[in-house]
Structure formats: structure tokens, C-alpha cells
CHARMM-style PDB file with segment names, atoms N, HN, CA, C and O in Angstrom:
ATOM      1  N   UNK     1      34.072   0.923  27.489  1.00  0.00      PROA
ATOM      2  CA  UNK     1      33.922   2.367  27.385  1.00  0.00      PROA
ATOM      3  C   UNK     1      34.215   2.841  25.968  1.00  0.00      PROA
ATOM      4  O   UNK     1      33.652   3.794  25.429  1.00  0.00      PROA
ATOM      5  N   UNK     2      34.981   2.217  25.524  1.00  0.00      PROA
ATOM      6  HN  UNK     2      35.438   1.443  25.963  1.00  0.00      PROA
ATOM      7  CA  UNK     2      35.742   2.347  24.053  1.00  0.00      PROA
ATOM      8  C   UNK     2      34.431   2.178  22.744  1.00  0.00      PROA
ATOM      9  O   UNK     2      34.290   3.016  21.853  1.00  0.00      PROA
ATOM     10  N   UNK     3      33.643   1.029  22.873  1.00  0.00      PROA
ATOM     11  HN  UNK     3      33.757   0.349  23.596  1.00  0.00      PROA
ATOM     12  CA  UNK     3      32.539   1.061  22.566  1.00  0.00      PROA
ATOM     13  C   UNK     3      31.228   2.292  22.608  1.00  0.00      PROA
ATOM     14  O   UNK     3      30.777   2.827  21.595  1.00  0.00      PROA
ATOM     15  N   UNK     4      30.773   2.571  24.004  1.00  0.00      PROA
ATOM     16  HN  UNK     4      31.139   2.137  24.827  1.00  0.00      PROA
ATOM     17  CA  UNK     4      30.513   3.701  23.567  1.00  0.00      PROA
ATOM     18  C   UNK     4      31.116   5.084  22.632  1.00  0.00      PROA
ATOM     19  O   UNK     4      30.369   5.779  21.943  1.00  0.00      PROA
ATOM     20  N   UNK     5      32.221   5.253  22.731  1.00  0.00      PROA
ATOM     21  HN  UNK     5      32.827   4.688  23.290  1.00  0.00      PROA
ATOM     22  CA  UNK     5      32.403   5.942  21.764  1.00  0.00      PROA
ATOM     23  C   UNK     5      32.024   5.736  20.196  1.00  0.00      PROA
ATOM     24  O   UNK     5      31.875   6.624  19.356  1.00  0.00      PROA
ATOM     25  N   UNK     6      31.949   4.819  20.084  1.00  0.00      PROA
ATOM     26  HN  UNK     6      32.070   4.098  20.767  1.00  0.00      PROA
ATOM     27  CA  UNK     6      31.767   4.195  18.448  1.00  0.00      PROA
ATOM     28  C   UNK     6      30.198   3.986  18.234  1.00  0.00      PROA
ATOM     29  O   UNK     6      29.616   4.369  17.219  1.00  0.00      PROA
ATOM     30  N   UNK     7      29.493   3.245  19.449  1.00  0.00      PROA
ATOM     31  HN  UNK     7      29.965   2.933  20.274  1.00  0.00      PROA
ATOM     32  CA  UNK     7      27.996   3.511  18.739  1.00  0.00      PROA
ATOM     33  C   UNK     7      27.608   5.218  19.255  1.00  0.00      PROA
ATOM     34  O   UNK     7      26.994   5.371  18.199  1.00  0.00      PROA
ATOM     35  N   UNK     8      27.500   6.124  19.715  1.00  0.00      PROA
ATOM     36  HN  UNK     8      27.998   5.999  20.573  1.00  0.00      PROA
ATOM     37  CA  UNK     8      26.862   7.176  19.748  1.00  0.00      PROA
ATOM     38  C   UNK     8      27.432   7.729  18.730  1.00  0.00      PROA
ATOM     39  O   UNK     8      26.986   7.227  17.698  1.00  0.00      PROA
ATOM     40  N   UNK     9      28.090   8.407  18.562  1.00  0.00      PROA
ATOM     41  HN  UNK     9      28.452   8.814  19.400  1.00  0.00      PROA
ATOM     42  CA  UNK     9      28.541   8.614  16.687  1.00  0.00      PROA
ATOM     43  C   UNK     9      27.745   7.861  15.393  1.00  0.00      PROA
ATOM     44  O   UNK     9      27.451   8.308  14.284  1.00  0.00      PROA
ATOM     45  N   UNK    10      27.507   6.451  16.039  1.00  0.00      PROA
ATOM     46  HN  UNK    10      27.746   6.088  16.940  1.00  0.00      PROA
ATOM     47  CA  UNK    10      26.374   5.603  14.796  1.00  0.00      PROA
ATOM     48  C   UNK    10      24.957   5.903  14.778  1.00  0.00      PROA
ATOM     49  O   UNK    10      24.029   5.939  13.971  1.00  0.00      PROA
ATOM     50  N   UNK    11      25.248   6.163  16.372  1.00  0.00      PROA
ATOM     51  HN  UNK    11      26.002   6.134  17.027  1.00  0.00      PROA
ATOM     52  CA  UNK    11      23.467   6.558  16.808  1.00  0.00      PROA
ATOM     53  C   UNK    11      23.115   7.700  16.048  1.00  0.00      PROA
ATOM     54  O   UNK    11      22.071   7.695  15.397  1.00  0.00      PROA
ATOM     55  N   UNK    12      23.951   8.776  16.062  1.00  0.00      PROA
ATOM     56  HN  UNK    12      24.800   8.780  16.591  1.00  0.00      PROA
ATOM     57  CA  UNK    12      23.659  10.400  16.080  1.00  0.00      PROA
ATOM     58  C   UNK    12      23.473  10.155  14.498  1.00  0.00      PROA
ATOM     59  O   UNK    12      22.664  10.869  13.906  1.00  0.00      PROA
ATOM     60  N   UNK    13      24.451   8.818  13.541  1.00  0.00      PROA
ATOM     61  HN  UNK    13      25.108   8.238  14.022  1.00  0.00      PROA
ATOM     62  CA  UNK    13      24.584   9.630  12.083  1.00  0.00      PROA
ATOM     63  C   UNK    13      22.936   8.697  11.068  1.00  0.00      PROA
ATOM     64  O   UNK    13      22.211   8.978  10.113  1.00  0.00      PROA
ATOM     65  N   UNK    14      23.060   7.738  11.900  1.00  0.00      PROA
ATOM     66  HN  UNK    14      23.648   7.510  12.676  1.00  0.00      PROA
ATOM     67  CA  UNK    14      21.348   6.550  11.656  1.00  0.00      PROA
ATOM     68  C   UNK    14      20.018   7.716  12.281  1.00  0.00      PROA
ATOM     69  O   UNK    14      18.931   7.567  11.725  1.00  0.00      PROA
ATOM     70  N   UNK    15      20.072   8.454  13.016  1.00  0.00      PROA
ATOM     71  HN  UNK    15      20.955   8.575  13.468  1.00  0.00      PROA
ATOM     72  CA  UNK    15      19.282   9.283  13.503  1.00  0.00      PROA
ATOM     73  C   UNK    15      18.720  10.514  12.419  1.00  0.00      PROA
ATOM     74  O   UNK    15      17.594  10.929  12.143  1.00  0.00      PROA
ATOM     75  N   UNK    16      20.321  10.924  11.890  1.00  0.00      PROA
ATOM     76  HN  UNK    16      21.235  10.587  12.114  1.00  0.00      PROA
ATOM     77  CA  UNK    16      20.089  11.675  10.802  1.00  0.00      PROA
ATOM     78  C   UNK    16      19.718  11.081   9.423  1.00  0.00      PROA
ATOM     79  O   UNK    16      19.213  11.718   8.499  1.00  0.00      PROA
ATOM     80  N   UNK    17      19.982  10.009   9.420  1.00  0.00      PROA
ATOM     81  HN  UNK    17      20.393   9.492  10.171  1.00  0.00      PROA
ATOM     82  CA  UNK    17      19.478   9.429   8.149  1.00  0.00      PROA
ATOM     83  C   UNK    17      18.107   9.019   7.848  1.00  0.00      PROA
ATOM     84  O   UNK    17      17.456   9.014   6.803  1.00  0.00      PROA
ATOM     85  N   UNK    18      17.747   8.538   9.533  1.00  0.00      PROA
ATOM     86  HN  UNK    18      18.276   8.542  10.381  1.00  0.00      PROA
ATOM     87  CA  UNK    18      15.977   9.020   9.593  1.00  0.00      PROA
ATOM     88  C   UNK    18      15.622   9.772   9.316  1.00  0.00      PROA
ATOM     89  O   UNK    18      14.736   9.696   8.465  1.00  0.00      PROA
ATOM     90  N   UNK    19      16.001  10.964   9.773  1.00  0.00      PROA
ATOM     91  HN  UNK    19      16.721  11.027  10.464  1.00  0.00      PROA
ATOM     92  CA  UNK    19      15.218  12.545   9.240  1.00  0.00      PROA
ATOM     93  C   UNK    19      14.910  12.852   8.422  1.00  0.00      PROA
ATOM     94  O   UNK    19      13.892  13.350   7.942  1.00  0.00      PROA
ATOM     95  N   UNK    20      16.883  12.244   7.830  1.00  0.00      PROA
ATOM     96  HN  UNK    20      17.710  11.840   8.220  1.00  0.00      PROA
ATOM     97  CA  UNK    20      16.409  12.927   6.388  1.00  0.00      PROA
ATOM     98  C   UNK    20      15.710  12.160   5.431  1.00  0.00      PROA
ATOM     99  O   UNK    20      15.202  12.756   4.481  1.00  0.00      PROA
ATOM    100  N   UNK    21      15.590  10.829   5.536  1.00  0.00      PROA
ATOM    101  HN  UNK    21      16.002  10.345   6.308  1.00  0.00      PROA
ATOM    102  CA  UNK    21      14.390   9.850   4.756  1.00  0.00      PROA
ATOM    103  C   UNK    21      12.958  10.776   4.887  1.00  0.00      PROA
ATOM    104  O   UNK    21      12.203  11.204   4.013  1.00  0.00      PROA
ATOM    105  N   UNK    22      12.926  10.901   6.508  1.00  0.00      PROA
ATOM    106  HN  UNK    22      13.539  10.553   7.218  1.00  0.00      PROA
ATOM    107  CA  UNK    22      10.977  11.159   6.529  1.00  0.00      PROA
ATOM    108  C   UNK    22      11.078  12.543   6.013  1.00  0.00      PROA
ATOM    109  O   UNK    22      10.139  12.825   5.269  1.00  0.00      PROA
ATOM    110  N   UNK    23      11.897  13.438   6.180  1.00  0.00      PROA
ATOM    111  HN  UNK    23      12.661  13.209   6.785  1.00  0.00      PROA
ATOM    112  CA  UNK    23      11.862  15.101   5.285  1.00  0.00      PROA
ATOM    113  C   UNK    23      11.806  14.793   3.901  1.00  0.00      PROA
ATOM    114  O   UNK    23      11.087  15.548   3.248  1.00  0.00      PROA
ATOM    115  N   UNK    24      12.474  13.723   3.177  1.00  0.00      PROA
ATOM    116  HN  UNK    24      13.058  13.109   3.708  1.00  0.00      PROA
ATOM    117  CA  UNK    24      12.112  13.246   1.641  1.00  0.00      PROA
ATOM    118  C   UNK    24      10.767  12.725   1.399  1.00  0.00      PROA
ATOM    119  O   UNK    24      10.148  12.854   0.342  1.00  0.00      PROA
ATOM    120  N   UNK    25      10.415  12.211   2.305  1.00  0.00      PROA
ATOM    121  HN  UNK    25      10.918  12.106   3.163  1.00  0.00      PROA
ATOM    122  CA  UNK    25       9.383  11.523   2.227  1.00  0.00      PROA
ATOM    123  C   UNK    25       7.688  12.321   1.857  1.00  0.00      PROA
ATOM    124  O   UNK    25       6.828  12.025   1.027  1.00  0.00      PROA
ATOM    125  N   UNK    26       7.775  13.625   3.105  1.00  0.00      PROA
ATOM    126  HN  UNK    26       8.474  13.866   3.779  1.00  0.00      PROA
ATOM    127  CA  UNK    26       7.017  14.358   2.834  1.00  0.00      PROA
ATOM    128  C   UNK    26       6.915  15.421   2.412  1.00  0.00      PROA
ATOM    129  O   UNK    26       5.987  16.214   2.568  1.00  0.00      PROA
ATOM    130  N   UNK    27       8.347  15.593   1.543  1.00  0.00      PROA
ATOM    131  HN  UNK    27       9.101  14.949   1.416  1.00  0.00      PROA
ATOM    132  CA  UNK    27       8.464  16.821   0.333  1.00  0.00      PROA
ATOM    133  C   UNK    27       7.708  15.803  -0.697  1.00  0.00      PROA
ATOM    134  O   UNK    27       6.491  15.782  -0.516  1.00  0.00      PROA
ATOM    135  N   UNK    28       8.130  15.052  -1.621  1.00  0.00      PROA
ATOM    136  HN  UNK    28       9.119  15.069  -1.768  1.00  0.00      PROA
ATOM    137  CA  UNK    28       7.617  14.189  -2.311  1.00  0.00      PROA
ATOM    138  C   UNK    28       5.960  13.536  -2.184  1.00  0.00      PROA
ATOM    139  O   UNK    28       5.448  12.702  -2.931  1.00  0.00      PROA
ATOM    140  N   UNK    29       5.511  14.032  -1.312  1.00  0.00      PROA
ATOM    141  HN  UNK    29       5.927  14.709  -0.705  1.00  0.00      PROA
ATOM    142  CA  UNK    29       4.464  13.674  -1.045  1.00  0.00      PROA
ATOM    143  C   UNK    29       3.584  12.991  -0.685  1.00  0.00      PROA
ATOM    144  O   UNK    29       2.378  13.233  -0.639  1.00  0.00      PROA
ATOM    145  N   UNK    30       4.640  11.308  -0.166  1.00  0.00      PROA
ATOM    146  HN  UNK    30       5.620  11.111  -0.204  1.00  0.00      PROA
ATOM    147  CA  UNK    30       4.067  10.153   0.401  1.00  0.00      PROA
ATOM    148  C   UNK    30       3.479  10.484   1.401  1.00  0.00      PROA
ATOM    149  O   UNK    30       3.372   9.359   1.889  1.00  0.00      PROA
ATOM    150  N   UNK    31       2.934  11.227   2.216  1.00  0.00      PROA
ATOM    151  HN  UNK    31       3.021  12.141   1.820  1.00  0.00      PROA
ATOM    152  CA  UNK    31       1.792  11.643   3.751  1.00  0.00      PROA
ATOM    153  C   UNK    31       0.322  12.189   3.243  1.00  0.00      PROA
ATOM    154  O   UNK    31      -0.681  12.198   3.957  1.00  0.00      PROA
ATOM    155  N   UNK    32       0.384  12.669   1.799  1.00  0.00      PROA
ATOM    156  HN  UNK    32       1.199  12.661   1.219  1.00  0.00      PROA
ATOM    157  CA  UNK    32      -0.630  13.908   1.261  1.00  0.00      PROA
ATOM    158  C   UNK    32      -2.420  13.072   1.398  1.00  0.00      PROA
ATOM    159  O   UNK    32      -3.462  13.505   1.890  1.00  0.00      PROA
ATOM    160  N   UNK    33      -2.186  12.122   0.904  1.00  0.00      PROA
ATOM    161  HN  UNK    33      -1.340  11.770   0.504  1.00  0.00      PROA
ATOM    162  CA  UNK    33      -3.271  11.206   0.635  1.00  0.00      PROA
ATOM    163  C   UNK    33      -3.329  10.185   1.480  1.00  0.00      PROA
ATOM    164  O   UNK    33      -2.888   9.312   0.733  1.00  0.00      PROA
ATOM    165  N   UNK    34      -3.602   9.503   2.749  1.00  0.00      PROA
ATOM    166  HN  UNK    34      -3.960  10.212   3.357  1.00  0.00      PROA
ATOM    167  CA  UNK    34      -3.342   8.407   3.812  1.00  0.00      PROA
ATOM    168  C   UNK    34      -4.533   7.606   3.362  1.00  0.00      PROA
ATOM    169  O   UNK    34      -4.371   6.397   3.525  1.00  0.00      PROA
ATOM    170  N   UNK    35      -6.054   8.070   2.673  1.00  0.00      PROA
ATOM    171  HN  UNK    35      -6.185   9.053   2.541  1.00  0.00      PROA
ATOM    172  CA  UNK    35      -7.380   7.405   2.829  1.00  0.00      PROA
ATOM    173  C   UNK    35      -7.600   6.717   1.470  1.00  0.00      PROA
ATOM    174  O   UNK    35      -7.910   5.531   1.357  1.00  0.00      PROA
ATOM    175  N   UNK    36      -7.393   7.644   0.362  1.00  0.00      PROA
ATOM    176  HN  UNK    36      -7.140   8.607   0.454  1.00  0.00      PROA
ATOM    177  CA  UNK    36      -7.521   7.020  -0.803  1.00  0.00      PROA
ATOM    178  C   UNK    36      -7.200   5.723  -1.168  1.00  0.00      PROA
ATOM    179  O   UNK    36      -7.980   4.802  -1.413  1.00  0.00      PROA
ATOM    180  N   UNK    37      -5.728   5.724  -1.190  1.00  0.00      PROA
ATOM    181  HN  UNK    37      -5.095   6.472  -0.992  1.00  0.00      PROA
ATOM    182  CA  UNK    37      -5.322   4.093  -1.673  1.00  0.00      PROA
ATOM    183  C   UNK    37      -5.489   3.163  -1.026  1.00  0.00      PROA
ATOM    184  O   UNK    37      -5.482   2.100  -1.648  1.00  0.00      PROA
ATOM    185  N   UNK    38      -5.703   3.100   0.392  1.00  0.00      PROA
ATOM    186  HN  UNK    38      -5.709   3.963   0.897  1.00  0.00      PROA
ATOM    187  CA  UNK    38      -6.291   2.243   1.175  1.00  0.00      PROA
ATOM    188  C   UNK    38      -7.679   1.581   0.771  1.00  0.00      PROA
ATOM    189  O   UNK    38      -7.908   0.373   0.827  1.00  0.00      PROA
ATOM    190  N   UNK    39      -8.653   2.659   0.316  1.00  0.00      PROA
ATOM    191  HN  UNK    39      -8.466   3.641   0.271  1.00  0.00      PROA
ATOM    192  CA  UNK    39      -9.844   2.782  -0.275  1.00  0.00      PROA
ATOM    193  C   UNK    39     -10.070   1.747  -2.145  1.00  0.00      PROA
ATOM    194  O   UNK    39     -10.742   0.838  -2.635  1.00  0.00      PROA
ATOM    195  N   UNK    40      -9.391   2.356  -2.378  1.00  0.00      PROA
ATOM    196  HN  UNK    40      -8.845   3.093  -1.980  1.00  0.00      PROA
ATOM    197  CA  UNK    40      -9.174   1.988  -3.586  1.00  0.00      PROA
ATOM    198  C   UNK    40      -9.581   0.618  -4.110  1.00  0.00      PROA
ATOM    199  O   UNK    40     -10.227   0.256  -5.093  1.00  0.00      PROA
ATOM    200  N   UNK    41      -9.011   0.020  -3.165  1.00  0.00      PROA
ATOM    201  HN  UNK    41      -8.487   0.314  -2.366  1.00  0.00      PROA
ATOM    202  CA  UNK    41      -9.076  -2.193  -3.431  1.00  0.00      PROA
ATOM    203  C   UNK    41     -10.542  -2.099  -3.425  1.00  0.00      PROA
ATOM    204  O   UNK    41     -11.121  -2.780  -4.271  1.00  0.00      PROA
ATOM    205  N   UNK    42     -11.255  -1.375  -2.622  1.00  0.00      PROA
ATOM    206  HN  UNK    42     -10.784  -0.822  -1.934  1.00  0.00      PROA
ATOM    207  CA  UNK    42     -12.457  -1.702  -3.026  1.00  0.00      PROA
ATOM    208  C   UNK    42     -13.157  -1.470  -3.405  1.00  0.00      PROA
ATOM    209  O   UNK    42     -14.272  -1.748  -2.964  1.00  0.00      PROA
ATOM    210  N   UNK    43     -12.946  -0.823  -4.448  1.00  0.00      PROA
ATOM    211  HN  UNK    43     -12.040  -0.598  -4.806  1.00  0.00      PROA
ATOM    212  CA  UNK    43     -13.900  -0.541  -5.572  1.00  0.00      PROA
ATOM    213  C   UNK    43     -14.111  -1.566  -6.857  1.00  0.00      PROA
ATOM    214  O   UNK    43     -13.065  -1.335  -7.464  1.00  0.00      PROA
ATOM    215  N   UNK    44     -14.583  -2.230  -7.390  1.00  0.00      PROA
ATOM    216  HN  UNK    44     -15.432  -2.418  -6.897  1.00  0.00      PROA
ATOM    217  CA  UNK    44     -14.744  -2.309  -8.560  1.00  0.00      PROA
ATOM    218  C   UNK    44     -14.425  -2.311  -9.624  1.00  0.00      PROA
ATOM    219  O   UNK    44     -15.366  -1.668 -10.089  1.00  0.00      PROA
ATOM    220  N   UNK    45     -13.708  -2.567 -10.581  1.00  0.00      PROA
ATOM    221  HN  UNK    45     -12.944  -3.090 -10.203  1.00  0.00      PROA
ATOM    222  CA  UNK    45     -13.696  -1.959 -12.163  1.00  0.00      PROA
ATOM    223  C   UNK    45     -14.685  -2.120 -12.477  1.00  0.00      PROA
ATOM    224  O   UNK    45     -15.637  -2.862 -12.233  1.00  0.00      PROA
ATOM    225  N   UNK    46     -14.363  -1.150 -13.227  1.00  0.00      PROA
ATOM    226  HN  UNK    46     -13.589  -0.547 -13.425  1.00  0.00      PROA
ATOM    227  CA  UNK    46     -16.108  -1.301 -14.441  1.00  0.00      PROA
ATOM    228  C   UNK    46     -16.087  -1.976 -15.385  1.00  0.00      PROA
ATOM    229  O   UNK    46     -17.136  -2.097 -16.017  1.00  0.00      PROA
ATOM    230  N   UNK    47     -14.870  -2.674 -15.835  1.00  0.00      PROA
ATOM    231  HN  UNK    47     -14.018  -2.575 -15.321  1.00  0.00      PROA
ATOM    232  CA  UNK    47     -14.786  -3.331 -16.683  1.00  0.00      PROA
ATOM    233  C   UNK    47     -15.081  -4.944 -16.075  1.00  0.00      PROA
ATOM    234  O   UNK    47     -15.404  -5.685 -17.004  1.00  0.00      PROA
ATOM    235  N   UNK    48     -15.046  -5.595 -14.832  1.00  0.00      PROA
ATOM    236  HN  UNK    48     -14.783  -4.994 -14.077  1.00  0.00      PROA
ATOM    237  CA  UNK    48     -15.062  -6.490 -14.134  1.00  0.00      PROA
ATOM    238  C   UNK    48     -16.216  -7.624 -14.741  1.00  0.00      PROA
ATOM    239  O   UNK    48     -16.111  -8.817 -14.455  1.00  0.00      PROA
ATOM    240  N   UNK    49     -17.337  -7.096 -15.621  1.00  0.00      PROA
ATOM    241  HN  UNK    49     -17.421  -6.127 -15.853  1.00  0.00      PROA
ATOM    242  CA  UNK    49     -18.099  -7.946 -15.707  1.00  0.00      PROA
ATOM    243  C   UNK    49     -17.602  -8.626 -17.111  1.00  0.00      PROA
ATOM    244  O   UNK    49     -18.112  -9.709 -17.399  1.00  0.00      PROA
ATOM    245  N   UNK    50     -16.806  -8.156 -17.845  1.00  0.00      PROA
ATOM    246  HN  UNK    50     -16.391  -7.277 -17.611  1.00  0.00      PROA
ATOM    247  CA  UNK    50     -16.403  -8.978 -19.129  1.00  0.00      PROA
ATOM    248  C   UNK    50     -14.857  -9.690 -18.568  1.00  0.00      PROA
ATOM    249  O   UNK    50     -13.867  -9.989 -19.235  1.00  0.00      PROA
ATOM    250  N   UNK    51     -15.125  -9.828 -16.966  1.00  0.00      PROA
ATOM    251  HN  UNK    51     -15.930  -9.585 -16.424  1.00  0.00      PROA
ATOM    252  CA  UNK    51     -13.139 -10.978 -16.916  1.00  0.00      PROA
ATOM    253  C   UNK    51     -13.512 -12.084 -16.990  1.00  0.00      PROA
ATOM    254  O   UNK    51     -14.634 -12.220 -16.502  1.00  0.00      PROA
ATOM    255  N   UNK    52     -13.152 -12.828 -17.322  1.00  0.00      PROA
ATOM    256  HN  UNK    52     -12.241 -12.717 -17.719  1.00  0.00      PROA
ATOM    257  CA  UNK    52     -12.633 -14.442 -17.501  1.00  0.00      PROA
ATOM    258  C   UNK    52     -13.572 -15.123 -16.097  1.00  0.00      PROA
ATOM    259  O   UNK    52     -14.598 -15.793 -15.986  1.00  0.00      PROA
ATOM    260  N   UNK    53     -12.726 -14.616 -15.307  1.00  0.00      PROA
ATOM    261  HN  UNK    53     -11.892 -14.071 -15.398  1.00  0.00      PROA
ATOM    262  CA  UNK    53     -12.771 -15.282 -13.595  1.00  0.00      PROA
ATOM    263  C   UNK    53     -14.643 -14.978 -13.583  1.00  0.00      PROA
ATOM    264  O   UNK    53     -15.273 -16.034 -13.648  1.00  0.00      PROA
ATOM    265  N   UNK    54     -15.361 -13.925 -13.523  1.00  0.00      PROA
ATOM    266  HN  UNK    54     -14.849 -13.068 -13.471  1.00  0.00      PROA
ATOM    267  CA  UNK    54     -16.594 -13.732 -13.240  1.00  0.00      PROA
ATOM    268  C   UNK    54     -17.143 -14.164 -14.377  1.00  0.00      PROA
ATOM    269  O   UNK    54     -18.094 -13.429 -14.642  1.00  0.00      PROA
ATOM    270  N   UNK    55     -17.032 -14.828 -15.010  1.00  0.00      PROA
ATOM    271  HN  UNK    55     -16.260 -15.425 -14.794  1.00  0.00      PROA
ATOM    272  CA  UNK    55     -17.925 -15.852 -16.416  1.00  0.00      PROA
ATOM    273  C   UNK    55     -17.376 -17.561 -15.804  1.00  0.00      PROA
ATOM    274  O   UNK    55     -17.704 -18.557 -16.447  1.00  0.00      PROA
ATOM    275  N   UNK    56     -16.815 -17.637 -14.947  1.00  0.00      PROA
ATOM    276  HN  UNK    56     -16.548 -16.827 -14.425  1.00  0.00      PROA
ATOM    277  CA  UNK    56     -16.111 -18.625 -14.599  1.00  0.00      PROA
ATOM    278  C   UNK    56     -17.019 -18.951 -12.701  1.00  0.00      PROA
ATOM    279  O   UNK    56     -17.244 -19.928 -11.987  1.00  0.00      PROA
ATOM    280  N   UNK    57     -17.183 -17.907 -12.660  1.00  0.00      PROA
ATOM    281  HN  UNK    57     -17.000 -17.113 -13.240  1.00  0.00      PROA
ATOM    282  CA  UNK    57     -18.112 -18.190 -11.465  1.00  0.00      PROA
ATOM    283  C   UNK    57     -19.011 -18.606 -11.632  1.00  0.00      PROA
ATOM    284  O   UNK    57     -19.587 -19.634 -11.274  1.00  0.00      PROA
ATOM    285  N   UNK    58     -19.361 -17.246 -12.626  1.00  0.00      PROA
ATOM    286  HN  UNK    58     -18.893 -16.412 -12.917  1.00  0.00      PROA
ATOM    287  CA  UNK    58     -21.019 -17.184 -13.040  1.00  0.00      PROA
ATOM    288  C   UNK    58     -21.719 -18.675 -13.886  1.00  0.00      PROA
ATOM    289  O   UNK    58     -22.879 -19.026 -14.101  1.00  0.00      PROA
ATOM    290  N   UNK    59     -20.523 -19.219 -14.171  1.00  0.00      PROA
ATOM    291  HN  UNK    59     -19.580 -18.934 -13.996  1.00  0.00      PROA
ATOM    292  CA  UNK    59     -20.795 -20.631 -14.654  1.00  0.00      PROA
ATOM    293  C   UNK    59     -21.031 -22.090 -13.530  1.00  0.00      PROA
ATOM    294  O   UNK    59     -21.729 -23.087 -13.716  1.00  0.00      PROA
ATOM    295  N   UNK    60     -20.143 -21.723 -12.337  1.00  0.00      PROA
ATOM    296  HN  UNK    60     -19.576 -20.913 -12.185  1.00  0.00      PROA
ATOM    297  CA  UNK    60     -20.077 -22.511 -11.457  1.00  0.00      PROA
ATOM    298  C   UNK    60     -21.205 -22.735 -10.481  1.00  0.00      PROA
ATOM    299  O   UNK    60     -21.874 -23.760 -10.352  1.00  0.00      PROA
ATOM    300  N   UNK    61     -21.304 -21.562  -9.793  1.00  0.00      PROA
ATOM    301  HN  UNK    61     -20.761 -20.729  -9.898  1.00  0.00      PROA
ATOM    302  CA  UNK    61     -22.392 -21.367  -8.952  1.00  0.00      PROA
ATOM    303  C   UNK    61     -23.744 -20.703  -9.622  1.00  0.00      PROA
ATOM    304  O   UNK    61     -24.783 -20.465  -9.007  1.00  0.00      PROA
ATOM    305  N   UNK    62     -23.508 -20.468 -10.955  1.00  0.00      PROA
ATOM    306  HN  UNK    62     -22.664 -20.661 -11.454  1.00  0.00      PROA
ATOM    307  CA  UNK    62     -25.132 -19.606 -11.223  1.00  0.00      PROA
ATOM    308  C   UNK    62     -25.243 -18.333 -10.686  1.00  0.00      PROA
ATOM    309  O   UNK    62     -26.266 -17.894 -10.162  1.00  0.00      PROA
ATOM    310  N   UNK    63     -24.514 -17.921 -10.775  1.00  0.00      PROA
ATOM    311  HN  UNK    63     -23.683 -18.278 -11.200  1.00  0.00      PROA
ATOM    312  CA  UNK    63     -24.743 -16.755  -9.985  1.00  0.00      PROA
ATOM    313  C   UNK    63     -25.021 -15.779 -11.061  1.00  0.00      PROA
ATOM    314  O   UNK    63     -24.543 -16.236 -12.099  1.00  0.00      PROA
ATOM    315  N   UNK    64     -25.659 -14.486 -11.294  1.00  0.00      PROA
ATOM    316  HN  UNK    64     -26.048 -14.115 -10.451  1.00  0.00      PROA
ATOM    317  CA  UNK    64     -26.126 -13.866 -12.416  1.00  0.00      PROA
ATOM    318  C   UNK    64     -26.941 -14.434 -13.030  1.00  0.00      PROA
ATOM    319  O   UNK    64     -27.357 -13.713 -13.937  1.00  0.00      PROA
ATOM    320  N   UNK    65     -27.481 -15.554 -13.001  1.00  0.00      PROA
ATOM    321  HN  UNK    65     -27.143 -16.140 -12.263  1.00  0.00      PROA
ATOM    322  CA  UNK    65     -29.007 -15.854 -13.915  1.00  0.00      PROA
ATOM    323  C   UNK    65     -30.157 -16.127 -12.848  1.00  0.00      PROA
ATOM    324  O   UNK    65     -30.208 -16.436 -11.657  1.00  0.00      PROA
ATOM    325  N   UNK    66     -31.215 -15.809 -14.062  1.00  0.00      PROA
ATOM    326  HN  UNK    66     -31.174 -15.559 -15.029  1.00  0.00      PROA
ATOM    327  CA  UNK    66     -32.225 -15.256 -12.992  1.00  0.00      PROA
ATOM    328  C   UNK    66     -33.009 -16.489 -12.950  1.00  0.00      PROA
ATOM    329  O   UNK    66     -33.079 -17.479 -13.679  1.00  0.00      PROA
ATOM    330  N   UNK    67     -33.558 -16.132 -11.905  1.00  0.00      PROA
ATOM    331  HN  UNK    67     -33.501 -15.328 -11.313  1.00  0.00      PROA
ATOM    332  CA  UNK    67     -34.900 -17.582 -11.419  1.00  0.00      PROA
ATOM    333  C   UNK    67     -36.164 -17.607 -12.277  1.00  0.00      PROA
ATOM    334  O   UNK    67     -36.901 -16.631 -12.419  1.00  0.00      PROA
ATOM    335  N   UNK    68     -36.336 -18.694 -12.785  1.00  0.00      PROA
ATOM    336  HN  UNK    68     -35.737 -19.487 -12.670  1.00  0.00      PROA
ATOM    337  CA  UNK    68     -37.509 -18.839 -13.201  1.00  0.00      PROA
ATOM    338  C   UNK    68     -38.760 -18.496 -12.582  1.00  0.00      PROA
ATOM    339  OT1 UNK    68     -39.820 -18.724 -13.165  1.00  0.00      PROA
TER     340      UNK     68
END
């Protein structure tokens, strides 16, 4: 019985420390944008065709030169 006394007091003060994380969370603005950065990975750089790695393909498999 003695126990309960000691975790509901832990419960009630971990409860509040949730809150107040997710109330920081979406003052600051981590909720505003959910689609974008998810999105993001797949795009492209535009710079992608001068990396190392895609001259390194493009050497392996041929890929980018054209057919006779």
C-alpha cells in the first residue's frame, strides 16, 4: 500500500513533464510542417550530376551514354 503512495505522485509529476515537453514542442514549432521533410529525401540536388558516386556509376554500368 506504501508503494502506491510513492508511484502516483511519480505518475502525476512524469505526466506533467509530458505536457509540458509536447506544449514546448508545439510553441517552437515541431507539428507546423508534418509533409515537407518527409518529402524532402526525395528530391534531387541539382548539383547531383557533378558527384563522384554518379561518374562512378555512370562508369560502371553505362548508364548516361547514349546508344549508337
Amino acid at each position: 500500500m506504501i508503494i502506491l503512495l510513492m508511484l502516483i505522485p511519480l505518475s502525476l509529476m512524469l505526466l506533467a513533464f509530458a505536457i509540458g515537453a509536447f506544449v514546448w514542442a508545439v510553441r517552437k514549432g515541431q507539428f507546423d510542417d508534418m509533409d515537407t521533410p518527409a518529402l524532402d529525401i526525395l528530391h534531387d540536388d541539382e548539383r547531383a550530376g557533378d558527384s563522384p558516386a554518379l561518374k562512378t556509376r555512370e562508369a560502371i554500368h553505362g548508364v548516361g551514354r547514349h546508344a549508337d
